[in-house]
C-alpha beads as a LAMMPS data file, in Angstrom:
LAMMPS data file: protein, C-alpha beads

170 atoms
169 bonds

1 atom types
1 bond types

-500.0 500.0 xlo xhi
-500.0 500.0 ylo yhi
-500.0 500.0 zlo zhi

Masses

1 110.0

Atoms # bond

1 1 1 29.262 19.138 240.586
2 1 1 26.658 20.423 243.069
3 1 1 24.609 23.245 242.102
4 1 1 25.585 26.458 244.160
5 1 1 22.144 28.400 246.334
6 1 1 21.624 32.009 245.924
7 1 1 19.544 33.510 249.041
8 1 1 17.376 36.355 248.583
9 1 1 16.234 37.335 251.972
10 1 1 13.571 40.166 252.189
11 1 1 10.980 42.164 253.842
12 1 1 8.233 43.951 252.130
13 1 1 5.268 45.763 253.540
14 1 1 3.616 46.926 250.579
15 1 1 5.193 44.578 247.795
16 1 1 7.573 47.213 246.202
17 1 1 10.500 44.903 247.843
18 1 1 8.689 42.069 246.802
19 1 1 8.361 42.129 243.238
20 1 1 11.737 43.675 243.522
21 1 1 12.968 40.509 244.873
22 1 1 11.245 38.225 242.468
23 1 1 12.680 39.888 240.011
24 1 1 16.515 39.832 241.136
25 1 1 14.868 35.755 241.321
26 1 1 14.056 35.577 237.920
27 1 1 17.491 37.040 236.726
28 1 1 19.734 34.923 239.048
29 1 1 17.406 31.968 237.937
30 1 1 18.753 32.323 234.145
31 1 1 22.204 31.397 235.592
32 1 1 23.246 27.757 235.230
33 1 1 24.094 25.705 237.945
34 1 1 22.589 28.245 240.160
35 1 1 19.519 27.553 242.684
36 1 1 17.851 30.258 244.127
37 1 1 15.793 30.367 246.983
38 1 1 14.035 33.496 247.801
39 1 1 12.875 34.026 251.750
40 1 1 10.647 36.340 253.615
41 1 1 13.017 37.833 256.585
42 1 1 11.210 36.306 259.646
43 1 1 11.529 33.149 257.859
44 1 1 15.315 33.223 257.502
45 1 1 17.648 31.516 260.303
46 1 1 21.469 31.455 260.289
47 1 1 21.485 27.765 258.866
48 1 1 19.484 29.318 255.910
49 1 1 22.727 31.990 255.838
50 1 1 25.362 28.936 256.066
51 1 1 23.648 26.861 253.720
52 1 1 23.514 29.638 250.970
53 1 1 26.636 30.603 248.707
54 1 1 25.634 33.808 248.101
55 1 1 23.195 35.957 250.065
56 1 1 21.219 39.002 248.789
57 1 1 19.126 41.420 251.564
58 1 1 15.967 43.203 250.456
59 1 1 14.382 46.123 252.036
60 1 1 12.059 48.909 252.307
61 1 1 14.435 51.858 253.286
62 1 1 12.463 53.139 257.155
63 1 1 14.504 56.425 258.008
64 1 1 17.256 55.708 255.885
65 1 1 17.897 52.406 257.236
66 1 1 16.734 49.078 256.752
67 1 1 13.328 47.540 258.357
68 1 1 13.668 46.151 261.634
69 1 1 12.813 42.760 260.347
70 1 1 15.637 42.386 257.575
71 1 1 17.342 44.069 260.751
72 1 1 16.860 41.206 262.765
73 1 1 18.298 39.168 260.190
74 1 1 21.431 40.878 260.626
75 1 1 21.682 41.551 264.523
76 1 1 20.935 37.517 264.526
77 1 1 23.626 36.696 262.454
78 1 1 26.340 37.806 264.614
79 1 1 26.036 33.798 266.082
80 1 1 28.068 32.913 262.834
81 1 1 29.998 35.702 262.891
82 1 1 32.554 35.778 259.860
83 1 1 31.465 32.260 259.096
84 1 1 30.236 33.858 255.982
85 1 1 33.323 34.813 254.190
86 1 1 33.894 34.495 251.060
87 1 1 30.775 34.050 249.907
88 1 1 28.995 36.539 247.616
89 1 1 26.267 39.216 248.380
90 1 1 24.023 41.983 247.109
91 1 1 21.403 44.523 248.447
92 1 1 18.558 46.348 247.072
93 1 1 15.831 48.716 249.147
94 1 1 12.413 50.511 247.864
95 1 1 12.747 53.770 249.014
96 1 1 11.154 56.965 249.031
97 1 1 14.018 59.175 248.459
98 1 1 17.302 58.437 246.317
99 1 1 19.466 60.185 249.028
100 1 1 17.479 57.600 251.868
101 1 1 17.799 54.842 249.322
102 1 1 21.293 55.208 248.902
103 1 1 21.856 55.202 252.605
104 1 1 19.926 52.243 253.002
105 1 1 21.858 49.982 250.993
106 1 1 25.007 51.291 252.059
107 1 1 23.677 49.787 255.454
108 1 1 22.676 46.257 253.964
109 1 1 26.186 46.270 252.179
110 1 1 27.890 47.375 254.977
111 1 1 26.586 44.019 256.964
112 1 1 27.724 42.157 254.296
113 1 1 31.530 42.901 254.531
114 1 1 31.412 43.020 257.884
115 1 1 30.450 39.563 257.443
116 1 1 33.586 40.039 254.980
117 1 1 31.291 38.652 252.315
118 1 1 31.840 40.263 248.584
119 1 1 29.045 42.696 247.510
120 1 1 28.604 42.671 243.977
121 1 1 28.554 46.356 242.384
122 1 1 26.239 49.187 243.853
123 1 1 23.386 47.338 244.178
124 1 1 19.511 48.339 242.937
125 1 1 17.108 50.789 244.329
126 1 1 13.503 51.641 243.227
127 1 1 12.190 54.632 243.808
128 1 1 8.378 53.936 245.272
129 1 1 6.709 51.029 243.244
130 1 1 9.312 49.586 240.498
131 1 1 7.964 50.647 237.620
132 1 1 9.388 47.761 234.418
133 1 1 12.326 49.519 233.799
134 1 1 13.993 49.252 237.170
135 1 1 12.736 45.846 237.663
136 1 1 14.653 44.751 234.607
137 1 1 17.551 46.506 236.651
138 1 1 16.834 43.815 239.071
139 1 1 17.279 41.045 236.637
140 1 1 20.097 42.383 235.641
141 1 1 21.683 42.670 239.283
142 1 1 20.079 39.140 239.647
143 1 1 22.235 37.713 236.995
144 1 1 25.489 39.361 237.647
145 1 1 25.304 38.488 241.793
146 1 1 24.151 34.799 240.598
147 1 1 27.119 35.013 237.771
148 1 1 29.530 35.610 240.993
149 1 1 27.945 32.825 243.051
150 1 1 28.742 30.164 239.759
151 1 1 32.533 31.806 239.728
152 1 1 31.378 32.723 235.899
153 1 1 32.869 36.373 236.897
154 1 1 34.140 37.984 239.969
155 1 1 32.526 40.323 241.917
156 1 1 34.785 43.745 240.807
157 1 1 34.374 43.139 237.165
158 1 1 30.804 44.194 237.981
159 1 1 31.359 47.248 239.930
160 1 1 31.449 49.680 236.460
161 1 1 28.669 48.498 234.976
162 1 1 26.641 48.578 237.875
163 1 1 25.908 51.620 237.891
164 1 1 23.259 51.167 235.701
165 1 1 21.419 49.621 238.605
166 1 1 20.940 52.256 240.614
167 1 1 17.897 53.985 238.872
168 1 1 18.333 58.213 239.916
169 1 1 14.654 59.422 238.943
170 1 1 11.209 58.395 237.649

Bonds

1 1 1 2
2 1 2 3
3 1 3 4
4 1 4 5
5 1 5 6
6 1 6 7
7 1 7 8
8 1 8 9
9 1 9 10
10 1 10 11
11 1 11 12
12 1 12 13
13 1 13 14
14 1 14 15
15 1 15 16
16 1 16 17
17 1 17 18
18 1 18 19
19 1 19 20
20 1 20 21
21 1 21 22
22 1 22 23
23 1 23 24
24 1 24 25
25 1 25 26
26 1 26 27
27 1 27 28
28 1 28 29
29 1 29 30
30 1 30 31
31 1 31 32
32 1 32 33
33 1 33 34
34 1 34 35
35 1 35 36
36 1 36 37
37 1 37 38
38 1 38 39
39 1 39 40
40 1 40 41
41 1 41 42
42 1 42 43
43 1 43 44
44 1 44 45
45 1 45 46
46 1 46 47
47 1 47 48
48 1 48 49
49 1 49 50
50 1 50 51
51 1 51 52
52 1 52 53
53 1 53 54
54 1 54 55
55 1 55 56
56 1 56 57
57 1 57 58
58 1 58 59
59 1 59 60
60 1 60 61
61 1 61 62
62 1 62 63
63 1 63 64
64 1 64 65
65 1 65 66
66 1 66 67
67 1 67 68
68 1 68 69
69 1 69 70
70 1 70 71
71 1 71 72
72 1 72 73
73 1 73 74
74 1 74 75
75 1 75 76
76 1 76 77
77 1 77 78
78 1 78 79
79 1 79 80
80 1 80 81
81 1 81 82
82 1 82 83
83 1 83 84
84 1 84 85
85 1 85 86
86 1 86 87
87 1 87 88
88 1 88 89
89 1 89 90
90 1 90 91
91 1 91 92
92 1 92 93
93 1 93 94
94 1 94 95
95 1 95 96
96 1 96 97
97 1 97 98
98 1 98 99
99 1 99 100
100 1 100 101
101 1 101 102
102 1 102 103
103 1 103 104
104 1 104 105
105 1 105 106
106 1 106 107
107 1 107 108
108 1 108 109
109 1 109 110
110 1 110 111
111 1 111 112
112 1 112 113
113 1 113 114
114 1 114 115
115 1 115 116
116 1 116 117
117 1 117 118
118 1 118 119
119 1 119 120
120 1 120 121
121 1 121 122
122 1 122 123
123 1 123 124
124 1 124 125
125 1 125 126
126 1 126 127
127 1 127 128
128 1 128 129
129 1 129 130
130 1 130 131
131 1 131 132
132 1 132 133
133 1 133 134
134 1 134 135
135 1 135 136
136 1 136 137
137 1 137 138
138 1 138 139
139 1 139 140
140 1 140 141
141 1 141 142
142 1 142 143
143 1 143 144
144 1 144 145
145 1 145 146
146 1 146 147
147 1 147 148
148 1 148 149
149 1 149 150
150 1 150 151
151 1 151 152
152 1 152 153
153 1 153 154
154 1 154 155
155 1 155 156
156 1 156 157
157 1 157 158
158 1 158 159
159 1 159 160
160 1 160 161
161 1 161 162
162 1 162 163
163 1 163 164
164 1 164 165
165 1 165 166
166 1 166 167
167 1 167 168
168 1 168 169
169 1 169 170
């Protein structure tokens, strides 16, 4: 049996989204029979999208929204347009605010579904640089989206527990 690919796609400008993305890595990388491939936004193309099982979008939160370069990742994917279904997602942003943070991966999930992918839970935020603690919420995300991708559990018997993901206050 093939192994199933779990894509982490970010952006990061001053490596809050970055170490929060190696760290959703690491978790999803204790899954069996998972691979995980973790790519910087302008290096991600639709085939990387269609060859993946499970996607997960990364970004700094910019006025509440994603960065225009995880952006472009999604405006560019409308060429496979519901091609993705099925499959299994995440999101997670660096933020300055919780209320912007929030926002922000509402937006990254919100892509996902309309791509009628399955978001696992709420998703992870970090409020300015992770500090440890929210970066073992990341592994923890990491495992349960990576979980989903092996069909170990389904996406909604994550949605109470992850709560715990979303860290409120340093």
């Amino acid at each position: 049996m093939r192994s199933k690919q779990l894509l982490i796609v970010y952006f990061s400008e001053t490596g809050h989204t970055e170490a929060m993305a190696k760290a959703i890595g690491e978790g999803a990388g204790s899954i069996e029979g998972v691979d995980v491939v973790i790519k910087l936004a302008d290096e991600t193309t639709n085939d990387d999208l269609l060859a993946a099982d499970g996607t997960v979008l990364g970004s700094p939160t910019w006025f509440r929204l994603p960065a225009w370069p995880l952006k472009r990742v999604i405006d560019e994917s409308i060429g496979i347009y519901r091609q993705l279904a099925g499959r299994v997602g995440g999101a997670f942003t660096s933020t300055g605010t919780y209320v912007d943070g929030v926002t922000c991966l509402r937006a990254l999930k919100d892509a996902l579904e309309e791509h009628r992918i399955q978001v696992v839970g709420k998703g992870v935020l970090a409020i300015g640089a992770p500090d440890e603690e929210e970066l073992g919420y990341c592994r923890a995300y990491g495992r349960d989206v990576a979980a989903c991708v092996a069909g170990h559990i389904q996406p909604w018997q994550t949605w109470d527990r992850s709560t715990r993901y979303v860290a409120l206050y340093k």
